[in-house]
C-alpha positions in Angstrom: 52.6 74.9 55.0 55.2 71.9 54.7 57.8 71.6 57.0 61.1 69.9 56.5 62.7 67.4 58.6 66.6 67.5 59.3 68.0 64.5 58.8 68.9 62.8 62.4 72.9 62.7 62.3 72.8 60.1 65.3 70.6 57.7 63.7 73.1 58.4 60.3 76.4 57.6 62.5 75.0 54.9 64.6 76.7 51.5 64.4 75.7 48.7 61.9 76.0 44.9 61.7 78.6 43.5 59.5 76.5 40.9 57.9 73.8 43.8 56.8 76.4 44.9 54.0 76.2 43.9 50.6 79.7 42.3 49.2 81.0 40.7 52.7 82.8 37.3 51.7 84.7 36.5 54.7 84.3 37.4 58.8 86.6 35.8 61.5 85.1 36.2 64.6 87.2 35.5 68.0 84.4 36.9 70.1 81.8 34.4 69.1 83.3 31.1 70.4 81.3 28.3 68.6 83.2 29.2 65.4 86.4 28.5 66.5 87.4 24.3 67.0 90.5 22.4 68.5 91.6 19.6 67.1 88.9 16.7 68.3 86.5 19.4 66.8 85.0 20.7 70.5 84.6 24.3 71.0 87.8 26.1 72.3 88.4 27.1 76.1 91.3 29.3 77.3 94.9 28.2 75.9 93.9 25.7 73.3 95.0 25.4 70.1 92.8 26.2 67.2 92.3 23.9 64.1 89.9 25.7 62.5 88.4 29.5 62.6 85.1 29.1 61.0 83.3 32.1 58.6 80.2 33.7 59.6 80.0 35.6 56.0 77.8 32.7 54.7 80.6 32.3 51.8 82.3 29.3 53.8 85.5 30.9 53.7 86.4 29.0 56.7 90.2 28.9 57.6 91.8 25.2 58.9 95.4 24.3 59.9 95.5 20.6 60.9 99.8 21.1 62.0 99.2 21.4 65.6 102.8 22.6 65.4 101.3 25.5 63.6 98.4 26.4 64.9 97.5 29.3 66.6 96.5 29.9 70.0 93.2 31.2 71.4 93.3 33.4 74.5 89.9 34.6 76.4 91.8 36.5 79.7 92.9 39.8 77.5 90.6 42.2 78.9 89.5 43.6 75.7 88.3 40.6 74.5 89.4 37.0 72.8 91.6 37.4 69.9 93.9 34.5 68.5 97.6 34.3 69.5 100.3 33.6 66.0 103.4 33.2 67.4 105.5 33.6 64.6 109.1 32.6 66.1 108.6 28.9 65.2 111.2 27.4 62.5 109.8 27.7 58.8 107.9 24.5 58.7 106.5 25.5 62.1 105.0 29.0 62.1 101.6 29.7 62.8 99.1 29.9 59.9 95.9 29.1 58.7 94.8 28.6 55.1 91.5 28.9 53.3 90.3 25.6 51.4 88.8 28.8 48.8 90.6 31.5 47.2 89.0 34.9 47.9 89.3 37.5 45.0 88.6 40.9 44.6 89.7 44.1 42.4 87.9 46.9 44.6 87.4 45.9 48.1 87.2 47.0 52.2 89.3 45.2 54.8 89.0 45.5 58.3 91.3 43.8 60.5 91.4 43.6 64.5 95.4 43.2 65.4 96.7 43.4 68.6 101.2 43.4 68.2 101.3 44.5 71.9 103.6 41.0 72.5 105.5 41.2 69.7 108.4 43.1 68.0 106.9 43.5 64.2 109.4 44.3 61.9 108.3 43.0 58.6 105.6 40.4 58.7 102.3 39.5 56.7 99.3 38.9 58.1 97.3 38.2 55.2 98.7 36.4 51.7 98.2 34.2 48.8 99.7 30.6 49.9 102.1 29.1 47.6 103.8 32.4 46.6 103.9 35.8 47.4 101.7 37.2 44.8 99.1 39.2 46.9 100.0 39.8 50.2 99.7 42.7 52.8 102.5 43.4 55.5 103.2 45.2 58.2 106.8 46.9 58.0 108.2 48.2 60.9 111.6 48.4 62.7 115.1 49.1 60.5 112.4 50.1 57.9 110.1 53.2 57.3 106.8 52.2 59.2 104.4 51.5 56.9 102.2 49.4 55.2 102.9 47.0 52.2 100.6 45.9 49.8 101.2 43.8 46.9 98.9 42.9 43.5 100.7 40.8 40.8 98.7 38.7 38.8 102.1 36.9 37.1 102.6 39.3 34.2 101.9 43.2 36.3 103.2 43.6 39.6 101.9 46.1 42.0 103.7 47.2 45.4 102.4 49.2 46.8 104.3 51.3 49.9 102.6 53.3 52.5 105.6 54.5 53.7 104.0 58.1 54.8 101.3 57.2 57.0 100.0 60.2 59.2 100.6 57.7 62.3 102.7 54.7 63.3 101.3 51.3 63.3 99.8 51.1 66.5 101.2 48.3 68.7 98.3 47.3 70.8 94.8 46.4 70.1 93.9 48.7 66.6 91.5 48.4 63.9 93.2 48.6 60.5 90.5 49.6 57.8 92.0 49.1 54.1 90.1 49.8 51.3 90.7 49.8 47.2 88.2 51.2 44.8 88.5 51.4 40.9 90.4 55.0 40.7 93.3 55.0 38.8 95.3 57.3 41.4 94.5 57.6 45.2 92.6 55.1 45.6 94.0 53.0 48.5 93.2 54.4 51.7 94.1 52.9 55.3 92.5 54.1 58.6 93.7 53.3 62.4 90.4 53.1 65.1 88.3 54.7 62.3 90.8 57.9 61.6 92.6 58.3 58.4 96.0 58.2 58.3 96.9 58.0 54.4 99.1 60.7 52.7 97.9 61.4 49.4 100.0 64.2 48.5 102.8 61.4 48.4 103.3 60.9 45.0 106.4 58.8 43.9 106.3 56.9 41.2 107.1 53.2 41.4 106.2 51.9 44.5 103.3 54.1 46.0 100.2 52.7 47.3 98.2 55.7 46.1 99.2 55.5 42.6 97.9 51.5 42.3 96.6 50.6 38.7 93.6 48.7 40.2 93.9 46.6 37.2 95.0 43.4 39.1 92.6 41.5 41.8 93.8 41.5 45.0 94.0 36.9 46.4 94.4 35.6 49.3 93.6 32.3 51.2 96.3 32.6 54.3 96.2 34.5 57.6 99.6 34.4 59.7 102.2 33.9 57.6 103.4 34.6 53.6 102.9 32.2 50.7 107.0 31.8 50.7 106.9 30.7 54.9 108.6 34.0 55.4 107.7 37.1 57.0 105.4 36.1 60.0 103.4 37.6 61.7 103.8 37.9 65.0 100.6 38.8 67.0 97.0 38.3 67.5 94.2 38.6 65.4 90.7 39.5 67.1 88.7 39.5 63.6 89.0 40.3 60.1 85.8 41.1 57.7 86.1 41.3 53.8 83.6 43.2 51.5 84.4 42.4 48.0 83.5 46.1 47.1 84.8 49.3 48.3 82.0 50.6 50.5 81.6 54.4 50.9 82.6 56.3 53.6 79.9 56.3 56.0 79.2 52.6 55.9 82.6 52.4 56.6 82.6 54.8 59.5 79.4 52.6 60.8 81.1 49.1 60.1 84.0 50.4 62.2 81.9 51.6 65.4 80.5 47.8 65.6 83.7 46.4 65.4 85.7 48.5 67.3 82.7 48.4 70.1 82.8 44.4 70.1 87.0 44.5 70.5 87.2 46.6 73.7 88.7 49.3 71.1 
């Protein structure tokens, strides 16, 4: 007589490391101090400015600003955890940002993000962008505008904006984990997540500028955290870690992905 086993649903849901995931090209870390430098290049202590956020993906995506006038701040006392302080109330030549000495480009792809906008009043800021212009960008829109989430793909000749202007939830205002992910679908196929829960609309279905309608055709760039490509638009808030799979990964290595990250950021 053969017996079958059930499939253990714990073991299935239980967390996983993000560096066991095919496709990751980029991970900030604020817990893990060593990767983050001030300017004489000595590991950061409480307060400092940070000159350079270094990536743990292996890729060597790691993100420098040398302007001590615009670097951001790294904070150890918050009780869930370290994150990194962009103030984003400096003048235009002075607002926090780091930039990428690579470009990182992908057409399907998973973003998580750690944001924490708990000392800030967002209105309409990016957090992640192309420098140089405002090709590829993603902000966070919120205040005189719908709340929602912008994302925009324009390779020079197509342009993509895409709105999430119907999210199931506002964008949370303290510590969250924002989960974005693209795959090669030719409607629906941009989904966002707060803490691991789904909060996209899909029976919106404008046409123009919805985020659930995107082409895919155009790779989504970026090589800035903090501010957008034209020094407008900035963010204003911390960032506690961001990871970027150049694939869209299915749903329960997302799930997994997001129980490790959310564990390691007090969320």
């Amino acid at each position: 007589m053969r017996m079958s086993l059930k499939p253990n649903t714990n073991q299935l849901n239980r967390a996983i490391n993000v560096d066991s995931v095919a496709g990751l090209k980029l991970w900030l870390l604020s817990t893990d101090v060593n990767q983050l430098r001030e300017a004489d290049n000595s590991t950061v202590e409480n307060t400092d400015l940070v000159k350079q956020w270094s990536d743990l993906s292996g890729e060597n995506n790691n993100f420098i600003q040398a302007s001590s006038n615009r670097q951001p701040r790294y904070i150890n006392t918050d009780p869930k955890g370290p994150l990194l302080v962009f103030d984003g109330n400096e003048t235009v030549s002075g607002t926090d940002r780091m930039s990428c000495s690579s470009t990182i480009t992908a057409g399907d792809f998973t973003l998580f993000s750690v944001l924490d906008l708990s000392n800030s009043s967002p209105q309409d800021e990016m957090f992640i962008s192309e420098l140089g212009n405002t090709n590829s960008r993603i902000s966070l829109m919120q205040g005189g505008d719908a709340d929602r989430i912008q994302i925009r793909f324009d390779d020079g000749v197509t342009e993509e904006i895409c709105d999430l202007e119907d999210l199931s939830q506002n964008i949370p205002t303290d510590r969250f984990l924002l989960t974005i992910r693209r795959d090669s679908s030719t409607q629906n196929n941009i989904h966002v997540k707060f803490n691991g829960v789904d909060v996209t609309d899909l029976s919106d279905i404008d046409t123009g500028t919805d985020a659930n309608n995107d082409s895919a055709g155009i790779d989504f760039v970026f090589d800035t955290i903090g501010v957008g490509g034209a020094n407008s638009l900035e963010y204003q808030g911390a960032i506690c870690e961001i990871v970027f799979y150049s694939v869209a990964l299915g749903d329960l290595t997302v799930s997994r992905l997001e129980k490790d990250i959310m564990s390691r950021n007090g969320i």
